[in-house]
C-alpha positions in Angstrom: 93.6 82.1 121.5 90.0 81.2 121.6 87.0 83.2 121.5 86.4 82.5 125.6 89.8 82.8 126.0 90.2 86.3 124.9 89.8 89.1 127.1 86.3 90.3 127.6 87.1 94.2 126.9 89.5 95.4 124.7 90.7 98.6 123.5 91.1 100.2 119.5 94.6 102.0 119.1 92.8 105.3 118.5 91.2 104.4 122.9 94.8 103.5 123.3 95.8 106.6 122.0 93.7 108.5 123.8 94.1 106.9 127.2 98.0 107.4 127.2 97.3 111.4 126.6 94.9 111.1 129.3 97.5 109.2 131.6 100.0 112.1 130.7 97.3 114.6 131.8 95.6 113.1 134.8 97.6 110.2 136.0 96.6 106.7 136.6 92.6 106.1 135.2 89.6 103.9 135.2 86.8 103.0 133.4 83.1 102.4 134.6 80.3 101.7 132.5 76.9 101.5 134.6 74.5 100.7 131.7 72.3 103.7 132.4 70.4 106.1 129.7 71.7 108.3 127.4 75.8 108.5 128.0 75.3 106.8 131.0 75.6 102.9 128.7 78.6 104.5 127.1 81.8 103.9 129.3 83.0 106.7 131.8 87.0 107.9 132.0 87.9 108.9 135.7 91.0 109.6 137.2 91.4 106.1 139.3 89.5 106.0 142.7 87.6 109.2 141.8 84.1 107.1 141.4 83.4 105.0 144.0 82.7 101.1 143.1 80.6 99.1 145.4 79.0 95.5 145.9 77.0 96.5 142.5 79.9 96.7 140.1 82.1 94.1 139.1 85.9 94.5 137.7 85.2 93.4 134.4 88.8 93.8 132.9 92.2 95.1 134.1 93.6 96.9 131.0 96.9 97.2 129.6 97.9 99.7 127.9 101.7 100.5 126.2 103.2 103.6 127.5 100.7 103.2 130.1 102.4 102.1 133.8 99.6 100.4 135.4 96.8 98.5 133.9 93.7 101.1 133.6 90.3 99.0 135.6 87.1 98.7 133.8 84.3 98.3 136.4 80.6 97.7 135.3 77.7 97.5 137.1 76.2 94.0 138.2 73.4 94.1 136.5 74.9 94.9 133.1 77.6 92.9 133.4 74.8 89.8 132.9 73.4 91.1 130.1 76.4 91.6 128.2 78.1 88.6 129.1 78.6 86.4 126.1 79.2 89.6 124.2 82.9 91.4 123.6 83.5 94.9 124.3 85.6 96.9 122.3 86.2 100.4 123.5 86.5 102.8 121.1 86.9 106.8 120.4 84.5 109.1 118.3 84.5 112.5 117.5 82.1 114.6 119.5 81.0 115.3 123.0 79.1 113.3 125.7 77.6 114.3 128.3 79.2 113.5 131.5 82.0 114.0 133.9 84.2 111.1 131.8 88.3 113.0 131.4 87.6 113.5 127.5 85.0 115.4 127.2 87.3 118.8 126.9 89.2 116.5 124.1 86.3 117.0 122.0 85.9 113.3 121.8 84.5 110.6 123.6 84.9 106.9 124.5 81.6 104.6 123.1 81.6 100.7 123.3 81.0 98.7 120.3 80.7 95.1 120.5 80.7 91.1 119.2 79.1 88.1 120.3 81.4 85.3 121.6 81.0 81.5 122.2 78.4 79.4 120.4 
C-alpha cells in the first residue's frame, strides 16, 4: 500500500487497547479532534452521538478496531482538517490526565495525536 493509499488516521495497539476497555465500559465511541488550545488539539473519546457534529467537521476516518463491533468515527473540524491534510495521524495513549470530558480521563491516561508527513 502506498503512502496516499493508506488510511489518514491510524491507531497504536496501546489506543487499541484502550478503546476496546472503553467499548466494554461505555459502548460504541467516537473520536473528535477540533484543533482548539490546550487539550482541545489533542483528540476527544465520547460515547458515539454524545457530541454533536455539524457542517464544520468532517469524518475524517471510520476506525476499526479488533474486538471492537463497529468501526469507532473520527470527526475533525473543517478547518483543521486543511491544515493537517498531507500529514498522518497516529493516535496514541500517554500516561497522565487531560483536561476535558474525553471517556479516559478517570483511566489516568489520555489519547494525544502524533503524526507523519505523506506524499511528496
Amino acid at each position: 500500500m502506498s503512502a496516499e493509499d493508506a488510511p489518514p488516521v491510524e491507531l497504536t495497539p496501546a489506543a487499541a487497547d484502550l478503546l476496546r476497555r472503553l467499548r466494554g465500559l461505555h459502548g460504541p465511541l467516537m473520536f473528535h479532534q477540533s484543533g482548539g488550545c490546550c487539550d482541545g488539539s489533542a483528540p476527544m473519546c465520547y460515547q458515539d452521538g454524545e457530541f454533536r457534529t455539524g457542517g464544520s467537521d468532517v469524518l475524517l476516518a471510520s476506525l476499526g478496531v479488533d474486538g471492537v463491533a463497529e468501526r469507532i468515527p473520527f470527526w475533525m473540524s473543517r478547518s483543521q482538517s486543511q491544515v493537517w491534510a498531507h500529514t498522518r495521524l497516529i493516535v496514541d495513549v500517554v500516561e497522565g490526565r487531560g483536561s476535558g470530558f474525553s471517556l479516559e480521563a478517570p483511566e489516568g491516561v489520555r489519547f494525544l495525536i502524533r503524526s507523519r508527513l505523506v506524499g511528496g
